[in-house]
PyMOL commands that place a pseudoatom at each C-alpha (Angstrom):
pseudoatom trace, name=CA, resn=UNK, resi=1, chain=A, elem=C, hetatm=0, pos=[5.893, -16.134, -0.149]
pseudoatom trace, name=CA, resn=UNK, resi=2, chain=A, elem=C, hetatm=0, pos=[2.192, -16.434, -0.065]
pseudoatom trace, name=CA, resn=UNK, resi=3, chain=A, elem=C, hetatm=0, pos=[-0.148, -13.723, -0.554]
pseudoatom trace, name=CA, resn=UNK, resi=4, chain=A, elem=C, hetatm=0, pos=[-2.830, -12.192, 1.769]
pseudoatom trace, name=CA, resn=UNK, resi=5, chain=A, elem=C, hetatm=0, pos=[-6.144, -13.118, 1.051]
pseudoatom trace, name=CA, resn=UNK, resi=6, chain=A, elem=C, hetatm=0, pos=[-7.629, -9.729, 1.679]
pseudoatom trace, name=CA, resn=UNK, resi=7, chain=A, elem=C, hetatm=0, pos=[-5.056, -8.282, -1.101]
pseudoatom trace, name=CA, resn=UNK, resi=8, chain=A, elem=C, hetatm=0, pos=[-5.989, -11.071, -3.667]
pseudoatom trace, name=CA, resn=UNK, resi=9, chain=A, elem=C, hetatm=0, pos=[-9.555, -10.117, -2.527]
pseudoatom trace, name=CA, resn=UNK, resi=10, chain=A, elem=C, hetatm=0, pos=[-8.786, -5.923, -3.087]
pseudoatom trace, name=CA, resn=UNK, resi=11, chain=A, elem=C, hetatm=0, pos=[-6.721, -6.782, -5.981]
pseudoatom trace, name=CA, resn=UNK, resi=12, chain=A, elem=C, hetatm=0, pos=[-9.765, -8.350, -8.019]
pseudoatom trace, name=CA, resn=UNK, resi=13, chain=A, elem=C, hetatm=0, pos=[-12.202, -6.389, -6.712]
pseudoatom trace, name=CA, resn=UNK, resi=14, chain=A, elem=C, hetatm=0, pos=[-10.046, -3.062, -8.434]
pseudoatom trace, name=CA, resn=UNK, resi=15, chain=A, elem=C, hetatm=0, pos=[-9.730, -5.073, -11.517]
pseudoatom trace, name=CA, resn=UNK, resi=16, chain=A, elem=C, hetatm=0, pos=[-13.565, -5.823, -11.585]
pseudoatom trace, name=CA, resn=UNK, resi=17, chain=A, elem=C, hetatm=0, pos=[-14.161, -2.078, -11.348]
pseudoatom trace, name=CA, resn=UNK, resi=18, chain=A, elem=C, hetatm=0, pos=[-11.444, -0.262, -13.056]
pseudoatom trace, name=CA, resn=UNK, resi=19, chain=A, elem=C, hetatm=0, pos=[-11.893, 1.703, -16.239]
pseudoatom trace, name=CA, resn=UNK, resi=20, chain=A, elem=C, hetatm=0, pos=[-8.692, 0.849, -17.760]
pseudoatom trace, name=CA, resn=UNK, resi=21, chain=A, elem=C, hetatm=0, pos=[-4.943, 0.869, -15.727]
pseudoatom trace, name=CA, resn=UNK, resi=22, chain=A, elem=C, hetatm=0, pos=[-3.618, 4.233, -16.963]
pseudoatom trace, name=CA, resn=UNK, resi=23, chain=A, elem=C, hetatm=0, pos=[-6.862, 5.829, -16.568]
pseudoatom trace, name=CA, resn=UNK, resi=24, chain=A, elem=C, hetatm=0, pos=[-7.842, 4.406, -13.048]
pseudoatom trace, name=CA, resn=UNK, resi=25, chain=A, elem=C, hetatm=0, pos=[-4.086, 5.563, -12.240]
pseudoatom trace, name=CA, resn=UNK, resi=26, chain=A, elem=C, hetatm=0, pos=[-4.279, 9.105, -13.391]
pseudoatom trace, name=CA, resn=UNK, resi=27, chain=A, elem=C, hetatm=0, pos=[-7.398, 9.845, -11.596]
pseudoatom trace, name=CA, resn=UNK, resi=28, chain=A, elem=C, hetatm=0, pos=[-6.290, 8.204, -8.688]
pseudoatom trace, name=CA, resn=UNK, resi=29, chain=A, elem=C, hetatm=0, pos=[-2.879, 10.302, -8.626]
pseudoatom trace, name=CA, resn=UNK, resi=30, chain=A, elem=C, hetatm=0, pos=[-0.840, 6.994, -8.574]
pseudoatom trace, name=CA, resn=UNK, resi=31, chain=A, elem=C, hetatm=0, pos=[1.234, 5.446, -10.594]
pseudoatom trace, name=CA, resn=UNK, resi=32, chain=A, elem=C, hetatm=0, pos=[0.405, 2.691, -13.530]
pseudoatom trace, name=CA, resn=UNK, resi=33, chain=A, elem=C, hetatm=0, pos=[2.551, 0.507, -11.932]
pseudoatom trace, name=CA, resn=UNK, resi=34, chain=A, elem=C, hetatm=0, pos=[1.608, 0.393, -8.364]
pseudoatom trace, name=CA, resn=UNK, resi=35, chain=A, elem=C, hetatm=0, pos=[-1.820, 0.165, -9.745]
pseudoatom trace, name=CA, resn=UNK, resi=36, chain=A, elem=C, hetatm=0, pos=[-0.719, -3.515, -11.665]
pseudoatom trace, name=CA, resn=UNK, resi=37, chain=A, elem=C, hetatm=0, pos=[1.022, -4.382, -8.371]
pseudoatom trace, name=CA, resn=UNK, resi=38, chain=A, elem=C, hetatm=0, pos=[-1.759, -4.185, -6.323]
pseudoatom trace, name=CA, resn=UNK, resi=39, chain=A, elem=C, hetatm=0, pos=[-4.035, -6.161, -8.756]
pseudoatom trace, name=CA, resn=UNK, resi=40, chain=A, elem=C, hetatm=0, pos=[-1.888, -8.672, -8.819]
pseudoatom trace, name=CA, resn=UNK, resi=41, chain=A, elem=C, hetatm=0, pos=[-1.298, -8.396, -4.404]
pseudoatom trace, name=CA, resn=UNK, resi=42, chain=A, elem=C, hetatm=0, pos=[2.137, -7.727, -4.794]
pseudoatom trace, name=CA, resn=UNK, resi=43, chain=A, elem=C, hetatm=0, pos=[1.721, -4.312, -2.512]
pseudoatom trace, name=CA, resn=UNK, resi=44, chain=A, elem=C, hetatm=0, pos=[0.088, -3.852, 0.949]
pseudoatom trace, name=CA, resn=UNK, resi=45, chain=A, elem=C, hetatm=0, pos=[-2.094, -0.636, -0.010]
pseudoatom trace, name=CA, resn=UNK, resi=46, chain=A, elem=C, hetatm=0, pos=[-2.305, 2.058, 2.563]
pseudoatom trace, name=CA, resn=UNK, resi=47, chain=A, elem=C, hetatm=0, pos=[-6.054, 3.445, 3.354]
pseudoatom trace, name=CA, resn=UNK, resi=48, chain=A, elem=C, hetatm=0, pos=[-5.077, 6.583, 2.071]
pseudoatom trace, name=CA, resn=UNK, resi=49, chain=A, elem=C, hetatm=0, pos=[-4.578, 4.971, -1.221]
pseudoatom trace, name=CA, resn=UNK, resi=50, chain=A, elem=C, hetatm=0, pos=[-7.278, 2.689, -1.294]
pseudoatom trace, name=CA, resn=UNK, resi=51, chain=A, elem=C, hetatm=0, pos=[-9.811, 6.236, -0.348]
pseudoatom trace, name=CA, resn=UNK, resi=52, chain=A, elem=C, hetatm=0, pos=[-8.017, 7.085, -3.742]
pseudoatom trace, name=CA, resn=UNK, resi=53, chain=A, elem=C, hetatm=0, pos=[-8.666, 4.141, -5.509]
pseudoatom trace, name=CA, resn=UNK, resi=54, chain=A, elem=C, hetatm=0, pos=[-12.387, 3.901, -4.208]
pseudoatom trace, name=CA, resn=UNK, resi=55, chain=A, elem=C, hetatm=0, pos=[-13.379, 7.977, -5.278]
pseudoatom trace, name=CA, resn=UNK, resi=56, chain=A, elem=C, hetatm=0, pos=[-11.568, 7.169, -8.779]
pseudoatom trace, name=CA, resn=UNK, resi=57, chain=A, elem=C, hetatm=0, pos=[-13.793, 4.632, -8.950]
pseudoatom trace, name=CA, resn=UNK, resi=58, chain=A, elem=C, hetatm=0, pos=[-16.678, 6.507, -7.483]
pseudoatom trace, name=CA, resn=UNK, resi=59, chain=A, elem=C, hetatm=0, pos=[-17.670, 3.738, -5.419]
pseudoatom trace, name=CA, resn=UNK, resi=60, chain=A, elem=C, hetatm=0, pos=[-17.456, 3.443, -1.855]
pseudoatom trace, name=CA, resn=UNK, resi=61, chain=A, elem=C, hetatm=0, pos=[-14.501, 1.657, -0.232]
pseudoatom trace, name=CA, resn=UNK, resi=62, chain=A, elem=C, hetatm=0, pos=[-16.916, -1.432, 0.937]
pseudoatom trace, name=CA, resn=UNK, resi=63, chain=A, elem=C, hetatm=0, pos=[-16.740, -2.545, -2.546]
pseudoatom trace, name=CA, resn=UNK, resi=64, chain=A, elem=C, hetatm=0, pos=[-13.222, -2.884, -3.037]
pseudoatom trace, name=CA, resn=UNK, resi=65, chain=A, elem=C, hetatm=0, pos=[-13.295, -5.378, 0.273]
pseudoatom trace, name=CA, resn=UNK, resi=66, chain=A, elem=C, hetatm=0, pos=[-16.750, -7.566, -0.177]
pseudoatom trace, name=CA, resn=UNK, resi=67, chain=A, elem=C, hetatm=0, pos=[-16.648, -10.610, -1.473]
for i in range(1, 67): cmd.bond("trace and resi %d" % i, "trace and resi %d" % (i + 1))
show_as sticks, trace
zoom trace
């Protein structure tokens, strides 16, 4: 099965601008785990989880989708 670009594309762009797995996941009140899968676009994120991801982050939500 082939991935979607736009998770390869989120999936990079939250490796680019994480702090570390298990701290990215604990401030984003999600799990070390999911956080790996969606790196590697293994998981269709939900926008409630990507808001997460982005204020974690504290960047907005545009970043984690621009090329």
């Amino acid at each position: 099965m082939s991935k979607e670009p736009i998770l390869i594309l989120f999936g990079k762009n939250v490796q680019k601008h994480r702090i570390g797995q298990g701290k990215l996941a604990e401030l984003a009140g999600l799990h070390r785990t999911y956080i790996g899968m969606i790196e590697r676009a293994e998981k269709n994120i939900t926008l409630c989880n990507i808001e997460k991801i982005a204020k974690a982050l504290k960047i907005d939500i545009k970043e984690l989708i621009e090329k």
